[in-house]
Each structure stands twice: as structure tokens, then as C-alpha cells.
C-alpha positions as CSV (number, residue, x, y, z in Angstrom):
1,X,-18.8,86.8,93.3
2,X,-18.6,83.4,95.3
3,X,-22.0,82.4,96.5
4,X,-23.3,79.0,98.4
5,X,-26.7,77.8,97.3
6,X,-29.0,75.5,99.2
7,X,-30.8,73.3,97.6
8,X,-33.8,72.1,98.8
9,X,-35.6,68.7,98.9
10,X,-39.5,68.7,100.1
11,X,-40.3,65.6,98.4
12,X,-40.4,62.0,99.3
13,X,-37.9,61.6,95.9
14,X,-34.5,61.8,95.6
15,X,-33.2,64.5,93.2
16,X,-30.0,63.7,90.7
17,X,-30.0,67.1,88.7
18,X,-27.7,67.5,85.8
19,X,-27.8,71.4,85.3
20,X,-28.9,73.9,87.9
21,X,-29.0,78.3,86.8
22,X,-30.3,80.5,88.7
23,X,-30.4,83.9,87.5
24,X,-30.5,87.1,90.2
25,X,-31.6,90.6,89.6
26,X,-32.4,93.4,91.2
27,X,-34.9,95.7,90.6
28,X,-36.2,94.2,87.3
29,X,-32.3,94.4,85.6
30,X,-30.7,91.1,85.6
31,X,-27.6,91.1,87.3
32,X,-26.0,87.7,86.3
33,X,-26.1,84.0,86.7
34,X,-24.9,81.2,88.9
35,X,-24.4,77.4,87.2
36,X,-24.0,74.4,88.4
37,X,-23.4,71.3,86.4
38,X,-24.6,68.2,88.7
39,X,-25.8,67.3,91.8
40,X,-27.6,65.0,94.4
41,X,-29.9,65.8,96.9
42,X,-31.6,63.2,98.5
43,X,-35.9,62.9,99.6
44,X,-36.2,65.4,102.1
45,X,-33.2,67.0,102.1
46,X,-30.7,69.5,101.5
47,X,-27.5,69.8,99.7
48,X,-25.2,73.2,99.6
49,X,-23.8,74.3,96.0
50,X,-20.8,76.7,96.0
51,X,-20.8,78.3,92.8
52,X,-19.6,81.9,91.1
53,X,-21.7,84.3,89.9
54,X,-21.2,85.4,86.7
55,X,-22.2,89.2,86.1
56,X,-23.4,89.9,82.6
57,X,-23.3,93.9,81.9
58,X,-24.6,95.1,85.3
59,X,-26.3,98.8,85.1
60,X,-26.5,99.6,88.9
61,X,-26.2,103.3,88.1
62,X,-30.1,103.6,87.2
63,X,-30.4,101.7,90.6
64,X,-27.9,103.6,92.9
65,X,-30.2,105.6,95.1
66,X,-32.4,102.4,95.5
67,X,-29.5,100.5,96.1
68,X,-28.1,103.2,98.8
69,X,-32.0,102.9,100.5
70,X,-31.3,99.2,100.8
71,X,-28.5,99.0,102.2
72,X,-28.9,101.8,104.7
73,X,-31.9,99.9,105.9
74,X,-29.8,97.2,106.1
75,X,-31.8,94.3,103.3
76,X,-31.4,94.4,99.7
77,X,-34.4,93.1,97.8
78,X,-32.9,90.1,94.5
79,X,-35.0,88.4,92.1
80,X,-34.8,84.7,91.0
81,X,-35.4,82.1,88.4
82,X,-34.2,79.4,89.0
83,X,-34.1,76.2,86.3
84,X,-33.7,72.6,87.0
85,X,-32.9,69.6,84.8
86,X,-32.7,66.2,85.9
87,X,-34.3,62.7,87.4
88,X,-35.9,62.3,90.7
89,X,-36.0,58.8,92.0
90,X,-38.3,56.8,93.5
91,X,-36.3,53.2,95.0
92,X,-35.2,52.2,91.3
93,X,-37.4,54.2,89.0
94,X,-36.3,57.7,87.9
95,X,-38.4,59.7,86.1
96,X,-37.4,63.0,84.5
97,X,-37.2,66.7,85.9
98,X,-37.1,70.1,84.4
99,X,-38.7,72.7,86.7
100,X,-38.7,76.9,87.1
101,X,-39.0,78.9,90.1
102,X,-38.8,82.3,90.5
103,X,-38.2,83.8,94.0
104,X,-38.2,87.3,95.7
105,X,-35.5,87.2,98.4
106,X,-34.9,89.9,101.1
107,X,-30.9,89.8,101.5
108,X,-29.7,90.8,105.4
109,X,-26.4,93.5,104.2
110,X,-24.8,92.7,107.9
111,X,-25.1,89.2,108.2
112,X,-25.3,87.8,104.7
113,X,-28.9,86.1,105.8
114,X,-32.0,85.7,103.6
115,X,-34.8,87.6,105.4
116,X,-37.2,86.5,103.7
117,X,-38.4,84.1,100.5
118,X,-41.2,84.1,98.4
119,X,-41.1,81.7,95.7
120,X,-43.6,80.2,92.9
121,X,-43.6,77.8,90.1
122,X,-43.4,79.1,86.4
């Protein structure tokens, strides 16, 4: 499955990251993993990833009348974690990065939208 990911810049630092995975489930089963190999996103910024998702054994039978239930109320409920590896920069210093987030993302079915993100640091 093709998916774009935004990646987000709140700090003052620029951000060169040299791998990017983020792993999405649903309903505590993993589903499969997205990777990315480089990137840039500058201080306070944004930069959009398009990348494939690779699915690894997916069991949505256990899940299928919970998955109907989403989707006839219209939202799917996905996990994240989400790894980074890299530098940020600050004018000519970088310093280096490795960070994990995990996120609980409400997925709009008819418009392809997140409803709703909660994330924290691991």
C-alpha cells in the first residue's frame, strides 16, 4: 500500500535523518512497516515522505467484526512507533538524533484524513 508521511518539525533545529520506520497496527497486531532511507526537514517545518507499506503476515480475521464497526462508523483506529535516526542542526553544529514515538491515530474511511493524533515519546 502507497502511503505519504508528514514529517513534522517543532523545533528551532533543522532535521537531516538518515533512517525513518514507522510501524502501524491495529488493534494491538502489527500490521506492517513503512521506511524511509533519508531526509531533510528544516527548523519548523514540514517535509512529505511517500513511501510503501510493507505488510508482514497480517491476521485481520481475529479483527474483522472490529474492523467492519470501524469502517461503518466511518474511522479506523492505527497504532504507531515511529523511529528516527539522524543529526539536527543548529547554524554549523549537528548533533545526533535517534528518537521513538508512538501514536494513536483515528483514520477518516471516506476522506483518507487523520481525525485525530495522540502521540508520546518512548
Amino acid at each position: 500500500m502507497f502511503l505519504t508521511i508528514k514529517v513534522c518539525n517543532a523545533d528551532v533545529y533543522s532535521m537531516d535523518y538518515s533512517m525513518l520506520d514507522v510501524a502501524v497496527g491495529y488493534r494491538g497486531k502489527m500490521l506492517g512497516h513503512v521506511k524511509s532511507d533519508h531526509g531533510h526537514v528544516r527548523a519548523l517545518g514540514s517535509s512529505y515522505v511517500d513511501a510503501e507499506l510493507e505488510f508482514d503476515g497480517v491476521e485481520v480475521f481475529s479483527n474483522v467484526v472490529f474492523l467492519l464497526e470501524d469502517l461503518a462508523k466511518g474511522t479506523v483506529p492505527l497504532d504507531t512507533v515511529t523511529t528516527v535516526e539522524g543529526r539536527v542542526g543548529l547554524f554549523f553544529f549537528g548533533f545526533p538524533l535517534k528518537a521513538k514515538v508512538s501514536c494513536e491515530v483515528s483514520v477518516n474511511t471516506n476522506n483518507q484524513t487523520i481525525v485525530r493524533q495522540d502521540c508520546y515519546p518512548e
